[in-house]
C-alpha positions in Angstrom: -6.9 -74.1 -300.1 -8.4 -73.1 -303.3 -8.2 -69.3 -303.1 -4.3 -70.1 -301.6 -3.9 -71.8 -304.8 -4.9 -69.0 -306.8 -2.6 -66.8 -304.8 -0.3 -69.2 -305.7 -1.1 -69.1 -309.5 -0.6 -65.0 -309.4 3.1 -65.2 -307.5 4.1 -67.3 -310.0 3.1 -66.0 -313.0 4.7 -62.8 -312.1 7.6 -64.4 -311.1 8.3 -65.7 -314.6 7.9 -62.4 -316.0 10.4 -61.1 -313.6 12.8 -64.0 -315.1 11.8 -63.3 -318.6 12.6 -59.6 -318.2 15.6 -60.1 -316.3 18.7 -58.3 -318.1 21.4 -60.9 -318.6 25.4 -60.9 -316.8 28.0 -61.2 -319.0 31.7 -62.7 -318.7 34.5 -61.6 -320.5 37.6 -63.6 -320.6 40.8 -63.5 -321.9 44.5 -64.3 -321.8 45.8 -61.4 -319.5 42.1 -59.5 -318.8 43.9 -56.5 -320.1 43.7 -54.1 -323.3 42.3 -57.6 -325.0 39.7 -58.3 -322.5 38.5 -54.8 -322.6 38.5 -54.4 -326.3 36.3 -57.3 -326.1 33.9 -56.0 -323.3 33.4 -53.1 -325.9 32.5 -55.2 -328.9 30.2 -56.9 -326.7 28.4 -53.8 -325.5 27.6 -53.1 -328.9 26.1 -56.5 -329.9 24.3 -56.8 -326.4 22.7 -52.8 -326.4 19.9 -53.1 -324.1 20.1 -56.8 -323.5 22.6 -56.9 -320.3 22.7 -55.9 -316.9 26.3 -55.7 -316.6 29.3 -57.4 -319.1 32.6 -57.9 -316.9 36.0 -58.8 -317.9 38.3 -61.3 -316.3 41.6 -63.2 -317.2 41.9 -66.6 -317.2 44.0 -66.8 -313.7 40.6 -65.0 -312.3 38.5 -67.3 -312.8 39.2 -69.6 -310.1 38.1 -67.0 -307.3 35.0 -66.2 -309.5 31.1 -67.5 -308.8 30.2 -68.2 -312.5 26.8 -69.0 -311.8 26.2 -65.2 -311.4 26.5 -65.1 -315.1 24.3 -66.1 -317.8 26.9 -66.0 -320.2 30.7 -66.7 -320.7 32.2 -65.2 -323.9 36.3 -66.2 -324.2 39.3 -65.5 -326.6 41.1 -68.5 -325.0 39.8 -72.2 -324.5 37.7 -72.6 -321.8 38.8 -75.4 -319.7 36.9 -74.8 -316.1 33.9 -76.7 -315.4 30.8 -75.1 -315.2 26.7 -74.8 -316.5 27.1 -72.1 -318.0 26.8 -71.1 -321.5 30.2 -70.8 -323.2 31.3 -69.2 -326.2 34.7 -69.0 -327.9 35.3 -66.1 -330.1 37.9 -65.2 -332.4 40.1 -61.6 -330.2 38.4 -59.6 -333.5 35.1 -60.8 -333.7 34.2 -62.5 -337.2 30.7 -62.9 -338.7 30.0 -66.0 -337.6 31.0 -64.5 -333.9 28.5 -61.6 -334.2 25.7 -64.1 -335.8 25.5 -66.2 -333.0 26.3 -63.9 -330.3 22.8 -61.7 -331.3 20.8 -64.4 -331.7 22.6 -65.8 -327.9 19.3 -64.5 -325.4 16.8 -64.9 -328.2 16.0 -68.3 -327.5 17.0 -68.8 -323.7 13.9 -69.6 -322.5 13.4 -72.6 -325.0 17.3 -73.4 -324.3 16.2 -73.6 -320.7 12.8 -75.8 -321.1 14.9 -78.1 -323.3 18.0 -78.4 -320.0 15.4 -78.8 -317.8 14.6 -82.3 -319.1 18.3 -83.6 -317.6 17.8 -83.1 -313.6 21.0 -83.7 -311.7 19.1 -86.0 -309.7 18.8 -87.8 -312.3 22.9 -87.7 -313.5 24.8 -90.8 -312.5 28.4 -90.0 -312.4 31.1 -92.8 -312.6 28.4 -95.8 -312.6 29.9 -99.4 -311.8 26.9 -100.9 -312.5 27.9 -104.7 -314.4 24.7 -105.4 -316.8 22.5 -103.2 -318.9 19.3 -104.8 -316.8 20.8 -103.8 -313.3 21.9 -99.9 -315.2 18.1 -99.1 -316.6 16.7 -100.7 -313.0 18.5 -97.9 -311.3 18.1 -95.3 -314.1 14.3 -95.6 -313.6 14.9 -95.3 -309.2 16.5 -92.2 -310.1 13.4 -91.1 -312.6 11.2 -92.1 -310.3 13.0 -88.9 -307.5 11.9 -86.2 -310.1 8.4 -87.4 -312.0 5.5 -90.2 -311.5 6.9 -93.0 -313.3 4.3 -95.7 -314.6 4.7 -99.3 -313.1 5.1 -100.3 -316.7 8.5 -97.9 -317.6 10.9 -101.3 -316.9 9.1 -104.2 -319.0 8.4 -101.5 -321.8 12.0 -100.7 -321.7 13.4 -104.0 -321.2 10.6 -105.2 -324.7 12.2 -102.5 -326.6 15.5 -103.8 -326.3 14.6 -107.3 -327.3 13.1 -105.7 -330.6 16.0 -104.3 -331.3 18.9 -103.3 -328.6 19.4 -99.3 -328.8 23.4 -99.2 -329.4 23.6 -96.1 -331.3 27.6 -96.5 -331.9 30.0 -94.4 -330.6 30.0 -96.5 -327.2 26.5 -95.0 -326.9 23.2 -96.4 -325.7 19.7 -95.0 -325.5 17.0 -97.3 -323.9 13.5 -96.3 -323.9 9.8 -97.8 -323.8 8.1 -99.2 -327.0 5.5 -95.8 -325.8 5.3 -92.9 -324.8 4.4 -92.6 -320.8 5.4 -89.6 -319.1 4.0 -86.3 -318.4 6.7 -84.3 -319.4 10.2 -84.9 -320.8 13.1 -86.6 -318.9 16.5 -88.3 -319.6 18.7 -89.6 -317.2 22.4 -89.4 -318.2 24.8 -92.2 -317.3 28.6 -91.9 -317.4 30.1 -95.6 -316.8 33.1 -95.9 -314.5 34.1 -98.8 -316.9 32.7 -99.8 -320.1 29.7 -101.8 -319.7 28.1 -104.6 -321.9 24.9 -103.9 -323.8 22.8 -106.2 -324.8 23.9 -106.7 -328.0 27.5 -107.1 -327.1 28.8 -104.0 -327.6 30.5 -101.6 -325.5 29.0 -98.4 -323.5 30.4 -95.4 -322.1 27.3 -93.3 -322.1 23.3 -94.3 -321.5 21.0 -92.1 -322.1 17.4 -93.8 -320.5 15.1 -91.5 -322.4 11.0 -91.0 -321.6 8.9 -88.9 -323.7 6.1 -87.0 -322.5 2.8 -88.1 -324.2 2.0 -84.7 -325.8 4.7 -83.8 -328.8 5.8 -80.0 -329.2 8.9 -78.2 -330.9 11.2 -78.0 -327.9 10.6 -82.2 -327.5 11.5 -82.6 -331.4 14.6 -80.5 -330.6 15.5 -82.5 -327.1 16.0 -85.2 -329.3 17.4 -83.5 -332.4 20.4 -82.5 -330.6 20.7 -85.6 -328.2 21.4 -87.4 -331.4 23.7 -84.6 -332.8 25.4 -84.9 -329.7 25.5 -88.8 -330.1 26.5 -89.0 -333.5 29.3 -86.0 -332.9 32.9 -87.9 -331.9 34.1 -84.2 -331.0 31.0 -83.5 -328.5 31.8 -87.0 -326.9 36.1 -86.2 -326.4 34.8 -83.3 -324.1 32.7 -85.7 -322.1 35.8 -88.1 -321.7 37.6 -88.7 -318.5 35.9 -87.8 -315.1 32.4 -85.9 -316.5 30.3 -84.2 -314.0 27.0 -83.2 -314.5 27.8 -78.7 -315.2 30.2 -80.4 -317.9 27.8 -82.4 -319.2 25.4 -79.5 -319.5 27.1 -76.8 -321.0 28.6 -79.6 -324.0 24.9 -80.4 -324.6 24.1 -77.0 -324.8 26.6 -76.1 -327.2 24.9 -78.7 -329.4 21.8 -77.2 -329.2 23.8 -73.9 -330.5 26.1 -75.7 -332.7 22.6 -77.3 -334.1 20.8 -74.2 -334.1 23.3 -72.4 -336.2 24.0 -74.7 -338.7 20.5 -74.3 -339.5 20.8 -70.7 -339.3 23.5 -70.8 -341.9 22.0 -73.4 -344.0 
């Protein structure tokens, strides 16, 4: 079992280096997929020299018969209205500065982008909940935490003691319980999107609940889980696109505009 292990070890590690290495697919879209779309395409090649496998252009009627999980990236002239988990950008038809800013620095920072994602499992994503109190939503938030990571036997009271310190209403029809501690081994949050809007403890009204646990060990890419969670929280744009009937692709690619809407205004700054 050891030396299988070890094996095991090697296939992996390369594995990621195949990911790492791994030239990226690009999506163009535009109105008509014409002379725009290909004008586009061109720009793109340039800002993108070495970086992609492939960049290919589509019009807005094509994306219905398109898999756009065969992309990495999704860079449109027009809004973007289909749901999906991956990465969209809206540009301007000629690109500006700001466009060619953030499109280089796009694949840069992927892999942290990813590490950060991986801390919302769809597991873990509970879509139009109709739970009625806040006890009987964190109850089953921690079942479903407990499908994707060991969860301590204490996760519930710690939560439950944190709320009667102070209840973790964060406005915007937002709540984020948590333990008084740290307990898990690595990061997880488990999204809720209410059917109806629920009660919390303090009286007022939730849409969203976030059920947040930390892992033990702090590092940049927790800090930044966080940092944006809260940019995301305290953003009444960022929470319109998660009105109505959100899935869990939807809810993904508006948190991981944050992280890039968060990540440039820090750029710029």
């Amino acid at each position: 079992e050891n030396e299988i292990g070890y094996l095991a070890l090697h296939f992996g590690i390369a594995l990621e280096r195949m990911r790492d290495h791994r030239k990226k697919k690009v999506l163009s879209v535009c109105a008509s997929g014409a002379g725009t779309s290909r004008m586009l395409k061109y720009n793109l090649e340039k800002i993108f020299q070495g970086q992609v496998e492939r960049i290919d252009t589509a019009s807005v009627a094509d994306l219905d018969r398109l898999d756009l999980t065969d992309y990495d990236l999704i860079v449109t002239t027009v809004p973007f209205e289909k749901e999906t988990s991956v990465r969209v950008i809206q540009v301007n038809y000629y690109l500006s500065g700001n466009d060619h800013a953030l499109l280089k620095t796009v694949f840069r920072d992927e892999n942290d982008i990813s590490e950060i994602l991986s801390a919302f499992d769809e597991k873990t994503f509970l879509e139009e909940c109709t739970c009625t109190s806040p006890e009987e939503l964190i109850r089953e938030m921690i079942e479903r935490l407990n499908t994707v990571t060991q969860v301590p036997d204490s996760f519930l009271v710690k939560t439950l003691e944190r709320e009667k310190i102070t209840p973790t209403f964060m406005g915007n029809r937002v709540a984020v319980p948590h333990p008084v501690t740290v307990l898990l081994n690595e990061n997880h949050i488990v999204a809720a999107h209410m059917k109806h809007p629920l009660t919390w403890f303090d009286g007022n009204r939730v849409e969203w609940v976030f059920l947040i646990g930390m892992k033990t060990k702090e590092d940049m890419s927790s800090d930044t889980l966080i940092r944006t969670l809260y940019a995301m929280i305290s953003d009444s744009d960022m929470l319109r696109k998660l009105k109505g009937k959100c899935g869990y692709g939807q809810f993904i690619s508006v948190f991981r505009e944050t992280i890039h809407q968060s990540s440039q205004e820090e750029f710029f700054d």
